[in-house]
Biopython code that builds the backbone (N, CA, C, O; Angstrom):
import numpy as np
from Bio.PDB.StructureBuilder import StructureBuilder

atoms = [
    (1, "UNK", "N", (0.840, -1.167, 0.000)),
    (1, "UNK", "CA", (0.000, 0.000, 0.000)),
    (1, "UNK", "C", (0.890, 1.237, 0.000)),
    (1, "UNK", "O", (2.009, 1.194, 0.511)),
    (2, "UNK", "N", (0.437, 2.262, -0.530)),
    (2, "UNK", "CA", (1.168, 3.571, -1.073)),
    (2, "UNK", "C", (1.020, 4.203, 0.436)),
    (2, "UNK", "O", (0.010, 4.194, 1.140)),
    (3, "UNK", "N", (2.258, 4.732, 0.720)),
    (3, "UNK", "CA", (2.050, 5.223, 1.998)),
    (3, "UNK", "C", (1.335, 6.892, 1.801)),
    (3, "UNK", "O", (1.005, 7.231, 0.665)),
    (4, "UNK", "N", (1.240, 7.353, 2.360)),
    (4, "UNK", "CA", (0.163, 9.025, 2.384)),
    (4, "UNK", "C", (1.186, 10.168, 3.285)),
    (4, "UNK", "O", (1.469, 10.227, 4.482)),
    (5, "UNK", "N", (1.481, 10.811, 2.390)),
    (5, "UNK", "CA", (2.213, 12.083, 2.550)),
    (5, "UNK", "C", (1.449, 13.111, 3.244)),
    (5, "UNK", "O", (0.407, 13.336, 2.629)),
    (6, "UNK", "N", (1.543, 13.624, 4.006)),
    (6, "UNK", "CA", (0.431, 15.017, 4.350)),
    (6, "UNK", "C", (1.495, 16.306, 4.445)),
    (6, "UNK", "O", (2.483, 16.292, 5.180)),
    (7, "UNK", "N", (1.210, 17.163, 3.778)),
    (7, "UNK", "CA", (1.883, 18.477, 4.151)),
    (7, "UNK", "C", (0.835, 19.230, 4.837)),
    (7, "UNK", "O", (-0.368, 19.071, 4.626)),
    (8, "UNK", "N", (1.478, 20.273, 5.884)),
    (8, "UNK", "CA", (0.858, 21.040, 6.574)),
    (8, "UNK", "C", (1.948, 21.884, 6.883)),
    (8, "UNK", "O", (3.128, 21.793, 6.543)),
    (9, "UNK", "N", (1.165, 23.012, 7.824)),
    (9, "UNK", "CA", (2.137, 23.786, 8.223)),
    (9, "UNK", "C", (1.412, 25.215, 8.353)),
    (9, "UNK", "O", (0.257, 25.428, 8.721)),
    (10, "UNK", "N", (2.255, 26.007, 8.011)),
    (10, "UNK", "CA", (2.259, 27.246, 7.883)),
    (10, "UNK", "C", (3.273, 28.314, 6.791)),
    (10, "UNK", "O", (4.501, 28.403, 6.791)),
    (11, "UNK", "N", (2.472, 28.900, 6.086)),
    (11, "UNK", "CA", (3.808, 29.591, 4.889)),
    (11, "UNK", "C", (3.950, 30.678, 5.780)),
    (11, "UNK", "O", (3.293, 30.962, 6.781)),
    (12, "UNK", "N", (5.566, 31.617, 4.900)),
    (12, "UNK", "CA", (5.663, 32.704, 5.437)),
    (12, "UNK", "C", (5.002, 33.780, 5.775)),
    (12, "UNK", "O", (5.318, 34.686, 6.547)),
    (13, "UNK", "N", (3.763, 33.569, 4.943)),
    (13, "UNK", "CA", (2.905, 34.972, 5.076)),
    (13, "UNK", "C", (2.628, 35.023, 6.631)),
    (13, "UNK", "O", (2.722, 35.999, 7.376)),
    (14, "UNK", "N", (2.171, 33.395, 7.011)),
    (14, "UNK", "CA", (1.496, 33.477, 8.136)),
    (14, "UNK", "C", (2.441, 33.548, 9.489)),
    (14, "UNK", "O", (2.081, 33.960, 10.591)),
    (15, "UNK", "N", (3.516, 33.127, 9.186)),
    (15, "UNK", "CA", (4.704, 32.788, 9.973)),
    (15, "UNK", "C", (4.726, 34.617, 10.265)),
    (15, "UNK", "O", (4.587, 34.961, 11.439)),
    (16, "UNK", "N", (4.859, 35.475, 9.439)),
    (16, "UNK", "CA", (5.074, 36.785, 9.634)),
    (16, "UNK", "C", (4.034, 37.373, 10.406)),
    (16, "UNK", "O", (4.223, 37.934, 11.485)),
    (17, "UNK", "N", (2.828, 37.226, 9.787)),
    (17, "UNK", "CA", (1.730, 37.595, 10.532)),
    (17, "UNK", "C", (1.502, 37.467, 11.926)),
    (17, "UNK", "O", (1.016, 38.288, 12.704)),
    (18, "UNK", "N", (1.921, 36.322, 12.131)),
    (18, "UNK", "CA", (1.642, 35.929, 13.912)),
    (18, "UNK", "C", (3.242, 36.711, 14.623)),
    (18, "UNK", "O", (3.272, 37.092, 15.793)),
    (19, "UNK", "N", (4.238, 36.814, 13.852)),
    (19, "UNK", "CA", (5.652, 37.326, 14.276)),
    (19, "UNK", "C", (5.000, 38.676, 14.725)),
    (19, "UNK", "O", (4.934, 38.979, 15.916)),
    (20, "UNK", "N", (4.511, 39.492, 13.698)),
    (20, "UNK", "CA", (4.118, 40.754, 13.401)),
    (20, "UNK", "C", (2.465, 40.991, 15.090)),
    (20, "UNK", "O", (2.325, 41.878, 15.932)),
    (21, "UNK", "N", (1.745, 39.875, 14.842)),
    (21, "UNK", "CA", (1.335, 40.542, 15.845)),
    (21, "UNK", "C", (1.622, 40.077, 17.141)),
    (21, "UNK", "O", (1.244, 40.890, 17.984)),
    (22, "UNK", "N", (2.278, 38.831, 17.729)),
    (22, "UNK", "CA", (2.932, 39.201, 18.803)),
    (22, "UNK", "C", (3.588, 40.313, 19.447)),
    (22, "UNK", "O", (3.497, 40.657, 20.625)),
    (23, "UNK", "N", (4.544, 41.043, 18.121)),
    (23, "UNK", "CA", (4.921, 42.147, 18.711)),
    (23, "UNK", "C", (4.438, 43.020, 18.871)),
    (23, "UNK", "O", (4.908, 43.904, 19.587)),
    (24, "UNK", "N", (2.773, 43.150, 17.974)),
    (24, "UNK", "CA", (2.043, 44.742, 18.535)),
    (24, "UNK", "C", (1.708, 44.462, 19.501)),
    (24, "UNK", "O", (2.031, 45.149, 20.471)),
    (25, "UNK", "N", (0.946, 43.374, 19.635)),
    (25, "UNK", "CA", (0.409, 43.112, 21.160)),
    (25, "UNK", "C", (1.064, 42.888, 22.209)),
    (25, "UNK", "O", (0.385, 42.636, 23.204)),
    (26, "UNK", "N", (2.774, 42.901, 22.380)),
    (26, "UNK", "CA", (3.294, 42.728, 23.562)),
    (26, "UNK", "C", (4.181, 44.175, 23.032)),
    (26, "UNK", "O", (5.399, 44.009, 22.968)),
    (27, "UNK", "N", (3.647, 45.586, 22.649)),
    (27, "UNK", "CA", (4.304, 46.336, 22.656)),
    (27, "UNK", "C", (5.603, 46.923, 22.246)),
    (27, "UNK", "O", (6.026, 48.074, 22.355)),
    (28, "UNK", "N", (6.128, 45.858, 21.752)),
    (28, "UNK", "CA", (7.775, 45.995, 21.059)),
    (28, "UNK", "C", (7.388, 47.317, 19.614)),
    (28, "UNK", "O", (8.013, 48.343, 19.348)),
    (29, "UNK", "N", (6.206, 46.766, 18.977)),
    (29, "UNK", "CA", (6.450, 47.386, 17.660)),
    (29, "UNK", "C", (4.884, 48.786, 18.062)),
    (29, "UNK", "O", (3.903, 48.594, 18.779)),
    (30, "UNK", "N", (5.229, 49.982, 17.320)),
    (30, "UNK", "CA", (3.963, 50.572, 17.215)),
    (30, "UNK", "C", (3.670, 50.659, 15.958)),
    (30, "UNK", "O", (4.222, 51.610, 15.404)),
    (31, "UNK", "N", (2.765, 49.788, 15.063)),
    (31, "UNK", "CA", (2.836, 49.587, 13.899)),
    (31, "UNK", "C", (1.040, 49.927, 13.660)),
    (31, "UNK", "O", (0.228, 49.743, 14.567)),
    (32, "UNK", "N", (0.764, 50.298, 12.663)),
    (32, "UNK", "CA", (-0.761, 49.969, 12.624)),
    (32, "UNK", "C", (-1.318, 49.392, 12.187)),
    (32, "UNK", "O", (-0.945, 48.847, 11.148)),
    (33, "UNK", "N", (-2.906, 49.105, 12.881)),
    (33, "UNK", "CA", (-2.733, 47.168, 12.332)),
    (33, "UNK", "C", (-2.908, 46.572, 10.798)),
    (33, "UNK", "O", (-3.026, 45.412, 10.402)),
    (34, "UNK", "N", (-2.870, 48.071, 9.969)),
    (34, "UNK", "CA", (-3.348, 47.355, 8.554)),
    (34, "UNK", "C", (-1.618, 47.059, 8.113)),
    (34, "UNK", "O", (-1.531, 46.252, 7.187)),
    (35, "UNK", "N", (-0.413, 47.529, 8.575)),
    (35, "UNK", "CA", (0.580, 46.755, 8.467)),
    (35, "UNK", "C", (1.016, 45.647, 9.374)),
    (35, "UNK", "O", (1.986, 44.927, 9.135)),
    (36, "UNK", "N", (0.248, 45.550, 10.425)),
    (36, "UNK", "CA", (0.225, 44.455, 11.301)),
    (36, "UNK", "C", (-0.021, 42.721, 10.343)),
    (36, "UNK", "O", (0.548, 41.638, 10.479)),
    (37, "UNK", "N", (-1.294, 43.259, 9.270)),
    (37, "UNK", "CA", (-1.934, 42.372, 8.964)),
    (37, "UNK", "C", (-1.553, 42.380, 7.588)),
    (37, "UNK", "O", (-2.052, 41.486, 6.904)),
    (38, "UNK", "N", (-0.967, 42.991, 7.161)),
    (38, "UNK", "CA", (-0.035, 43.169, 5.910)),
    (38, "UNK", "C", (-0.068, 41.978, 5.159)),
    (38, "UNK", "O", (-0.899, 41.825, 4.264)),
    (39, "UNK", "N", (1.094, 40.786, 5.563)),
    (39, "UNK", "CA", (1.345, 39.152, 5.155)),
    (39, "UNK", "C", (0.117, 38.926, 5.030)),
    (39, "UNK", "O", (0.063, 37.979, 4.245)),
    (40, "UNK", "N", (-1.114, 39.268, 5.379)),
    (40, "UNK", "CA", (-2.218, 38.332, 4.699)),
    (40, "UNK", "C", (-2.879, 39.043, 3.994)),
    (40, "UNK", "O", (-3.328, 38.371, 3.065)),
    (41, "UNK", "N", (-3.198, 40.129, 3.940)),
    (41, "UNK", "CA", (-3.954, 40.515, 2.566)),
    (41, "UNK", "C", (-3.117, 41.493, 1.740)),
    (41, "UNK", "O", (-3.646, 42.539, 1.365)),
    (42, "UNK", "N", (-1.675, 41.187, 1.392)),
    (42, "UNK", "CA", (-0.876, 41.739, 0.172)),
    (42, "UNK", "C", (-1.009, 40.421, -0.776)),
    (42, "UNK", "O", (-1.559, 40.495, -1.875)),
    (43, "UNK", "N", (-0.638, 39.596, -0.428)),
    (43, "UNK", "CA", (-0.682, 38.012, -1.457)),
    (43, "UNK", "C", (-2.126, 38.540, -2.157)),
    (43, "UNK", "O", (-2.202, 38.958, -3.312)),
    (44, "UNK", "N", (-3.083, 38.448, -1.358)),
    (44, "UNK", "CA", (-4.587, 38.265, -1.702)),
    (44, "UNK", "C", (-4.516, 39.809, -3.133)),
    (44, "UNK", "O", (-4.697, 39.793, -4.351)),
    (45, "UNK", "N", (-4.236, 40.704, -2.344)),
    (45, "UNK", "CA", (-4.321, 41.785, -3.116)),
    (45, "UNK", "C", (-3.799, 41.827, -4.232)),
    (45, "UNK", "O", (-4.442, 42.257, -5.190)),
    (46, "UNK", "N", (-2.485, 41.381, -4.361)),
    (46, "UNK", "CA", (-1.445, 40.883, -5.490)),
    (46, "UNK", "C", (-2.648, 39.985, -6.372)),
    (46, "UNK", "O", (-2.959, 40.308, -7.518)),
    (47, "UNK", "N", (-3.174, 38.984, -5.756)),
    (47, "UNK", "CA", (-3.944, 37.687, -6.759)),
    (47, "UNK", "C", (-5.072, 38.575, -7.216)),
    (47, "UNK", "O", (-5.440, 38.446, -8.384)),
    (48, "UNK", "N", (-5.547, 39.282, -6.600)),
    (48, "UNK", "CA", (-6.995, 39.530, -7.407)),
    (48, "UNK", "C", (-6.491, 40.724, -8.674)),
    (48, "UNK", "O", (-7.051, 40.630, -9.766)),
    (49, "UNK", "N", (-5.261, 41.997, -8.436)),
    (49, "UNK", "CA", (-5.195, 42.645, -9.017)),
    (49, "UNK", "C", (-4.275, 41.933, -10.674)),
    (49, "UNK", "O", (-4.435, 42.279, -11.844)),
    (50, "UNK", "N", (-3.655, 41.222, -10.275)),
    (50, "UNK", "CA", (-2.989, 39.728, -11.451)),
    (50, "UNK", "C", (-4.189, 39.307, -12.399)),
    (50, "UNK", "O", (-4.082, 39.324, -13.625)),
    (51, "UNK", "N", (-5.374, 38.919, -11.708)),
    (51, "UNK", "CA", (-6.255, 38.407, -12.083)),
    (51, "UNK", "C", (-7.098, 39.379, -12.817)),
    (51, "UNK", "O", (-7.579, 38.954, -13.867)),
    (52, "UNK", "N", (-7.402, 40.721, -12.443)),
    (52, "UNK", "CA", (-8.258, 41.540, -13.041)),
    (52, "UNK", "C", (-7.006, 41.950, -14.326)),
    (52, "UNK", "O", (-7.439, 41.766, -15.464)),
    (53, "UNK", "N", (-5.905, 42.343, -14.268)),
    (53, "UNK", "CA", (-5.372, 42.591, -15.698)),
    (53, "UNK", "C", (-5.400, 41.427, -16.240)),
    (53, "UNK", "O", (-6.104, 41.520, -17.246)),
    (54, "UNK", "N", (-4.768, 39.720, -16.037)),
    (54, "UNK", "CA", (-5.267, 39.103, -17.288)),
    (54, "UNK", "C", (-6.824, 39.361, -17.797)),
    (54, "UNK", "O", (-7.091, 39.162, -18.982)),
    (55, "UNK", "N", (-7.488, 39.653, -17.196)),
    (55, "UNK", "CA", (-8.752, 39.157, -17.738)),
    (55, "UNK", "C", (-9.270, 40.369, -18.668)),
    (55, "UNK", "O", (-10.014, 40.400, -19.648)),
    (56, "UNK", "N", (-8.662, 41.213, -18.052)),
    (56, "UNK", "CA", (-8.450, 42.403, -18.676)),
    (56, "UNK", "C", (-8.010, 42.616, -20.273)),
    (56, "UNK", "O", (-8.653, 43.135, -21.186)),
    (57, "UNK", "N", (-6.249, 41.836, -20.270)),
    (57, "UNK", "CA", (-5.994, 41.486, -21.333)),
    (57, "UNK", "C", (-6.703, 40.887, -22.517)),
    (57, "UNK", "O", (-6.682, 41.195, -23.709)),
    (58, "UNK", "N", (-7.632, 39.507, -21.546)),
    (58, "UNK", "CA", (-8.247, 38.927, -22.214)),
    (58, "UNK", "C", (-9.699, 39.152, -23.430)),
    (58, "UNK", "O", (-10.268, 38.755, -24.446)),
    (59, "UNK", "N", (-9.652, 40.199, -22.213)),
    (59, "UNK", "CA", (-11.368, 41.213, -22.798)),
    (59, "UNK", "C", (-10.268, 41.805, -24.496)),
    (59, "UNK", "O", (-10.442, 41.245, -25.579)),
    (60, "UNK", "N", (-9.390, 42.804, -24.327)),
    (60, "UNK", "CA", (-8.797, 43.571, -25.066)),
    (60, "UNK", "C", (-8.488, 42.413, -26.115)),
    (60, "UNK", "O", (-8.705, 42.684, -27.296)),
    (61, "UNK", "N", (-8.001, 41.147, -25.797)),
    (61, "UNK", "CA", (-7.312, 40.484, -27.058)),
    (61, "UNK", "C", (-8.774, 40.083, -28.298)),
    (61, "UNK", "O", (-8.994, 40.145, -29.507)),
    (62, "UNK", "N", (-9.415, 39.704, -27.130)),
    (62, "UNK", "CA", (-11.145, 39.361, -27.995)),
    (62, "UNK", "C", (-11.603, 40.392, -28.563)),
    (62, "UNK", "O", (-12.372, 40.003, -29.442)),
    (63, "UNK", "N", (-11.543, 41.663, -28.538)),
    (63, "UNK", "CA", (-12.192, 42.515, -28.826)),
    (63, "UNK", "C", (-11.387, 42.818, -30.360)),
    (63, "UNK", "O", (-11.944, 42.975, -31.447)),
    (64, "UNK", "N", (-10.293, 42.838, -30.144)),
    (64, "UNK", "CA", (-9.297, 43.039, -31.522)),
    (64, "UNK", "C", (-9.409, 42.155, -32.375)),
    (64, "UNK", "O", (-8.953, 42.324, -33.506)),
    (65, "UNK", "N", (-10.155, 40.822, -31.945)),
    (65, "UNK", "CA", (-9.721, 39.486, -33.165)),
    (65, "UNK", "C", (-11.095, 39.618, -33.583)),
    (65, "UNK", "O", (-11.333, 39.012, -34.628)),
    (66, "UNK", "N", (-12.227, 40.334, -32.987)),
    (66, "UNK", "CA", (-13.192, 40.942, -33.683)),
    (66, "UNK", "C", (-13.445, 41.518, -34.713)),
    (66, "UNK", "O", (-14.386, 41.662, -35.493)),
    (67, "UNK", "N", (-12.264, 41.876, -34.558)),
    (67, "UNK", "CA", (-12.632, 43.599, -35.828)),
    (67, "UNK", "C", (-11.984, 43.049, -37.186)),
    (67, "UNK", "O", (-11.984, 43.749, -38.198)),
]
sb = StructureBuilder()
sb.init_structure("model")
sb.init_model(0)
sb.init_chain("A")
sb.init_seg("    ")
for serial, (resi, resn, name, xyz) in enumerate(atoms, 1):
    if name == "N":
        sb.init_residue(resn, " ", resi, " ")
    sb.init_atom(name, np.array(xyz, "f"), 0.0, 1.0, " ", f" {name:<3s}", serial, name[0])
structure = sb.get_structure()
């Protein structure tokens, strides 16, 4: 029988995130929390704005093979 691999964990985003708010919350950093929370919605922000220019592209390439 095939043995079963599991990955888990945690990526850097999140590894940072929890780094990042330990230190607001135990006072080391005075940061505010939308850079607190930074590592998790820059990726996100990055993917959707990636996503709206291909599709973007995509609109523009269709529209030209139209004409």
């Amino acid at each position: 029988m095939a043995e079963k691999k599991h990955y888990g964990g945690i990526g850097i985003a999140e590894a940072l995130f929890l780094v990042f708010l330990t230190l607001k919350l135990t006072d080391n950093i005075d940061w505010s929390w939308w850079w607190v929370t930074s590592p998790l919605w820059i990726p996100i922000s990055l993917f959707v704005i990636g996503m709206g220019l291909g599709l973007l592209w995509i609109l523009i390439r269709n529209e030209d093979a139209r004409k």
